[in-house]
C-alpha positions in Angstrom: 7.8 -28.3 -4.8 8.3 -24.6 -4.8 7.2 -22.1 -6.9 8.6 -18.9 -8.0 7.8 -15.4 -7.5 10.3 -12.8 -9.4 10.0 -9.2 -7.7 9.9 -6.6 -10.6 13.6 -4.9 -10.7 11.8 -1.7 -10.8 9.1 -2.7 -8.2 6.3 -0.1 -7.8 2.8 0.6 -8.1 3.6 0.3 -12.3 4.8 -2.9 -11.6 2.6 -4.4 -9.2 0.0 -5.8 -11.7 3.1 -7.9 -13.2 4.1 -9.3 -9.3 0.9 -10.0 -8.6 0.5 -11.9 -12.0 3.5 -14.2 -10.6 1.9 -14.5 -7.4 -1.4 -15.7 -8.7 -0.2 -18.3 -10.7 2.4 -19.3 -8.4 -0.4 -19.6 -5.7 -2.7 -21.9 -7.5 -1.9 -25.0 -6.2 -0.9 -24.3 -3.0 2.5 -25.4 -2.9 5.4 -23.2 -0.8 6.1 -20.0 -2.8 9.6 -18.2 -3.5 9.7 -14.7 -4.0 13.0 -14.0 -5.5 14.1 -10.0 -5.4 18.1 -11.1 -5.7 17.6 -9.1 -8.6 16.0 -5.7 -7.4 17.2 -2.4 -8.1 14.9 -0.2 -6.3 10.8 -0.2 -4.6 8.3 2.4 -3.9 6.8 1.9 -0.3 3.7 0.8 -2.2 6.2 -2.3 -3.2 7.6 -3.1 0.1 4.5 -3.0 1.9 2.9 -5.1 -1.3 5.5 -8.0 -0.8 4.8 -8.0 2.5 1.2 -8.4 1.7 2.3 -11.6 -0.6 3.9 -13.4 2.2 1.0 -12.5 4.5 -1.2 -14.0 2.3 1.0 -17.1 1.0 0.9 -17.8 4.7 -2.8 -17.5 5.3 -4.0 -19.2 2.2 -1.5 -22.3 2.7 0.9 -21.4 0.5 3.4 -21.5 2.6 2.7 -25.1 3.1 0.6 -28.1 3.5 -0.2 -26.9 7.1 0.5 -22.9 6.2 2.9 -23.4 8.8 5.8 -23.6 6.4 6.9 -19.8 6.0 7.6 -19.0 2.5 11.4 -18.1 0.9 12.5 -14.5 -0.1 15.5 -14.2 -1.8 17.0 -10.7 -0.4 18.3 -7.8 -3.4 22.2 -8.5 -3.6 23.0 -4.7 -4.5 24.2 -3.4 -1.5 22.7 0.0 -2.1 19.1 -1.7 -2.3 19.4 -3.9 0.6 20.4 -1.1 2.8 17.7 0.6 1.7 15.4 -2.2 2.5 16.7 -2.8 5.9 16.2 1.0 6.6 13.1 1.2 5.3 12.1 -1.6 8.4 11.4 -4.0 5.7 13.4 -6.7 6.8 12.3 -6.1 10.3 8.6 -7.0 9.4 9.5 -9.5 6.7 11.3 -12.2 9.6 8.1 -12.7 10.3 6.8 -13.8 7.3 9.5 -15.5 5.3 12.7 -17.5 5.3 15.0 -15.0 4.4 17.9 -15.9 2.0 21.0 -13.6 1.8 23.2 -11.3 4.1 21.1 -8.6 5.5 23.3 -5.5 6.9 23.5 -5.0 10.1 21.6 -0.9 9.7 19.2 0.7 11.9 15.6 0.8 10.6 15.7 4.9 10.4 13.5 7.8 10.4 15.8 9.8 8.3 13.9 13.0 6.4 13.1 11.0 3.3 11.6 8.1 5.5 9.1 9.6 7.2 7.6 6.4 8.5 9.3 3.6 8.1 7.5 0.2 7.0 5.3 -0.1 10.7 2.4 -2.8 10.9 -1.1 -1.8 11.3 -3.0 -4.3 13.4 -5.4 -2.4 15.6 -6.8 1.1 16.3 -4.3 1.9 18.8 -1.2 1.4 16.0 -3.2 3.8 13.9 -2.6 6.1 16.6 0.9 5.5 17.4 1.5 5.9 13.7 0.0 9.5 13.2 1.4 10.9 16.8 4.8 9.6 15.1 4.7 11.2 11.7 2.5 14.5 12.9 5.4 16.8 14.1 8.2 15.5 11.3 6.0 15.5 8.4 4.7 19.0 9.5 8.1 20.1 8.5 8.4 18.5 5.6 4.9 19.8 4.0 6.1 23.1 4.7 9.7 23.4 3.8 9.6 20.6 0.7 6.6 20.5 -0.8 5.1 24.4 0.0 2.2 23.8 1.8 0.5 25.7 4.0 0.8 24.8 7.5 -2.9 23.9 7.8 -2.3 21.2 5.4 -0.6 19.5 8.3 -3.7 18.6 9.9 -5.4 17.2 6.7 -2.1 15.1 6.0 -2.3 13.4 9.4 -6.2 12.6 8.9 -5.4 10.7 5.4 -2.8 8.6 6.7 -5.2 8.1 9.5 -8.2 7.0 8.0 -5.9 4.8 5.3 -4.7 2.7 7.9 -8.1 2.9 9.7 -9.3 1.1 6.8 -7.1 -1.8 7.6 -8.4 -2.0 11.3 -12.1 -1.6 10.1 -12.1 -3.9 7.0 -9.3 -6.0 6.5 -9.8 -8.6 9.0 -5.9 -9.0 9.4 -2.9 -7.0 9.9 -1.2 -4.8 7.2 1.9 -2.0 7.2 2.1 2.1 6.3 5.0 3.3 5.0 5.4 7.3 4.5 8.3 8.5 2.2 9.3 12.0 0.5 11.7 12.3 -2.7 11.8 13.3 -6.2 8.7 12.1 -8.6 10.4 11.4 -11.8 7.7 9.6 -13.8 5.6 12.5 -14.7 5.9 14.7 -12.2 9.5 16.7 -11.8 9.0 18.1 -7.9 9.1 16.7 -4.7 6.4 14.4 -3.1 5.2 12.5 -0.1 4.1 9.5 -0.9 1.8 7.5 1.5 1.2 3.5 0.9 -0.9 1.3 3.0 -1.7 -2.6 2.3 -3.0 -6.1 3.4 -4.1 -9.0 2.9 -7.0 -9.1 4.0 -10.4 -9.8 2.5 -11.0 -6.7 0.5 -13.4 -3.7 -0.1 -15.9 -6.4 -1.8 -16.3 -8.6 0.6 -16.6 -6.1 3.0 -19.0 -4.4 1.7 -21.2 -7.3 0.0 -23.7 -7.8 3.1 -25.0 -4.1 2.5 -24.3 -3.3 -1.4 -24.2 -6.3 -3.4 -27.8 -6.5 -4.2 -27.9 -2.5 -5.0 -25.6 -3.2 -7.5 -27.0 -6.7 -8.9 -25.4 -8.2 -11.5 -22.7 -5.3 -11.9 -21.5 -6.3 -8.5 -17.8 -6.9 -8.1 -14.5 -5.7 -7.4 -14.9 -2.6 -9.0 -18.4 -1.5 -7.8 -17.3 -1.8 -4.4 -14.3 0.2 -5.1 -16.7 2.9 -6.8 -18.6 2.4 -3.6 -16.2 3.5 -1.0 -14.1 6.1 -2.6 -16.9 7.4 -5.1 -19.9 7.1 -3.2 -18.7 6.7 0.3 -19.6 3.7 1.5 -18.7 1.9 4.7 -20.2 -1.5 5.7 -21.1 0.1 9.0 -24.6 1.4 9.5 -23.9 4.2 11.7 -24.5 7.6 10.7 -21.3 9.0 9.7 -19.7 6.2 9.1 -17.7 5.7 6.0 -16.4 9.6 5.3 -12.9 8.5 5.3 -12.1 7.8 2.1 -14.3 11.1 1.0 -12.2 13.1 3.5 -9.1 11.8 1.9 -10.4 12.9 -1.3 -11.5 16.6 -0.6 -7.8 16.8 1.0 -5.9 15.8 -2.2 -8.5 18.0 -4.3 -7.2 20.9 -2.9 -3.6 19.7 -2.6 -3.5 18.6 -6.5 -2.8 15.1 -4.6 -3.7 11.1 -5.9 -5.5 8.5 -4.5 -5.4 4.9 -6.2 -6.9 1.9 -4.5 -6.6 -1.6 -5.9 -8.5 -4.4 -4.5 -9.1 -8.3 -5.7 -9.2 -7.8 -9.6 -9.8 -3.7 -9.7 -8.0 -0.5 -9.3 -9.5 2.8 -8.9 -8.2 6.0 -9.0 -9.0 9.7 -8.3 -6.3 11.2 -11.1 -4.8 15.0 -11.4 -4.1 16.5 -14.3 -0.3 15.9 -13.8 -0.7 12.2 -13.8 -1.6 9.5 -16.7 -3.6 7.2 -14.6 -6.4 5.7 -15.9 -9.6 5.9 -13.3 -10.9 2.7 -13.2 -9.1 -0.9 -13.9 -10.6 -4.4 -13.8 -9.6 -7.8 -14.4 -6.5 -7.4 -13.0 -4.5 -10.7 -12.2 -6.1 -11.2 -8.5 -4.5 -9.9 -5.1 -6.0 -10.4 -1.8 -6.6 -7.5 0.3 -6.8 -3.9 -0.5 -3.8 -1.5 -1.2 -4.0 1.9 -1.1 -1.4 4.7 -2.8 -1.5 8.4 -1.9 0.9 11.1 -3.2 0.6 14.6 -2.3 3.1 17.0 -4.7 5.0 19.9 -4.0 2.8 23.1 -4.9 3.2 25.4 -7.5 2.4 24.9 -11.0 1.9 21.3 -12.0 1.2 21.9 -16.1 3.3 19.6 -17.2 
């Protein structure tokens, strides 16, 4: 029997609690999932890199089949404008992988046009956290300075966030996941330009990572959302060694002087460092479970951001 999946027509971070809703239930009993996005009319990089995340996991935890060899269905967008999209964004590149992919997809280059700064690119090991910053460094330079007013300097900061967000994948996923770097318009509350930086897995997530070292500091409070506190609030790594586990805080003193966001959801939680132009809430749990960790960064254009 399969089981279906519907992709959000609207399919970002917002939206993500509903998809991963669907995919819980869907995955309970372990039988080969359908993700159905015939229906889509546009996704952040935070979505495409979360679907992507879905099949990894419908594959790992044997939802793809008795054996998990069985790779689960995806139903492709049948707008043309959104498939192209997709294709360009290298979702469909990464997703052959994954799924059994139902519908026509266009024959378009995967692109690094100026709105796709990186497109969807896995993250598997330390060196494909390099390959991805020497990529972006010079192009999103431009774009810091000439669309969203930042000083040159910020350059350098930009290129350590991305960094240490898909460092996090290498260091605690304990699988694969994907970046995905894009600049446009910010609509939702926010009517300037922004780059927006989304990096996901599937792997096992900031609380079992960090359980060997923190659980029993945090005793009965332990849980998805005291490790999340952990890393980005505290800044805690499950390594020992000194220095160890500043990412995340370097990532935050960055976007504090940027006006930028960070918003982390892992297992059942969500946490998020929120500016003044956004309506966020700080900390979410018991959230319909995901596997993995997925991590949103926007950086707006400067200038005043009263809203």
């Amino acid at each position: 029997m399969t089981r279906l999946v519907e992709v959000p027509a609207q399919f970002d971070d917002r939206s993500f609690d509903q998809f991963a809703a669907a995919f819980a239930e869907a995955s309970k009993n372990g039988e080969r999932l359908l993700f159905d996005a015939h229906a889509a009319e546009w996704a952040s990089p935070y979505g495409l890199v979360g679907l992507l995340a879905a099949g990894q996991a419908a594959q790992h935890r044997g939802a793809g089949g008795a054996e998990g060899t069985t790779k689960p269905l995806l139903t492709a967008p049948t707008h043309p404008d959104v498939l192209a999209y997709w294709t360009r964004a290298g979702f469909f590149r990464e997703a052959a992988e994954l799924f059994e992919i139902h519908g026509k997809i266009p024959r378009v280059r995967v692109t690094e046009e100026s709105e796709l700064l990186l497109p969807v690119t896995p993250v598997r090991a330390a060196e494909d956290v390099h390959g991805v910053v020497s990529r972006i460094q010079q192009r999103a330079s431009a774009i810091l300075a000439s669309e969203l007013n930042l000083d040159p300097k910020a350059t350098m900061g930009f290129a350590m966030a991305l960094s240490e967000a898909c460092q996090n994948i290498v260091e605690h996923a304990g699988t694969g996941g994907w970046a995905a770097v894009q600049a446009y318009h910010w609509r939702r509350t926010l009517a300037r330009r922004v780059v927006v930086i989304a990096v996901g897995d599937a792997g096992v997530g900031f609380r079992h990572s960090l359980e060997p070292t923190q659980s029993k500091r945090s005793a009965a409070r332990w849980g998805d959302a005291a490790a999340l506190e952990a890393a980005l609030i505290q800044g805690v790594s499950r390594f020992r060694d000194p220095g160890r586990g500043q990412g995340l805080a370097g990532i935050r003193r960055y976007l504090a002087r940027w006006d930028g966001k960070i918003a982390i959801r892992s297992g059942t939680a969500r946490i998020a460092i929120v500016p003044k132009w956004d309506e966020d809430v700080p900390l979410k749990d018991g959230l319909p479970l995901f596997p993995g960790a997925q991590v949103l960064i926007i950086i707006p254009e400067q200038g005043s951001t009263e809203r």
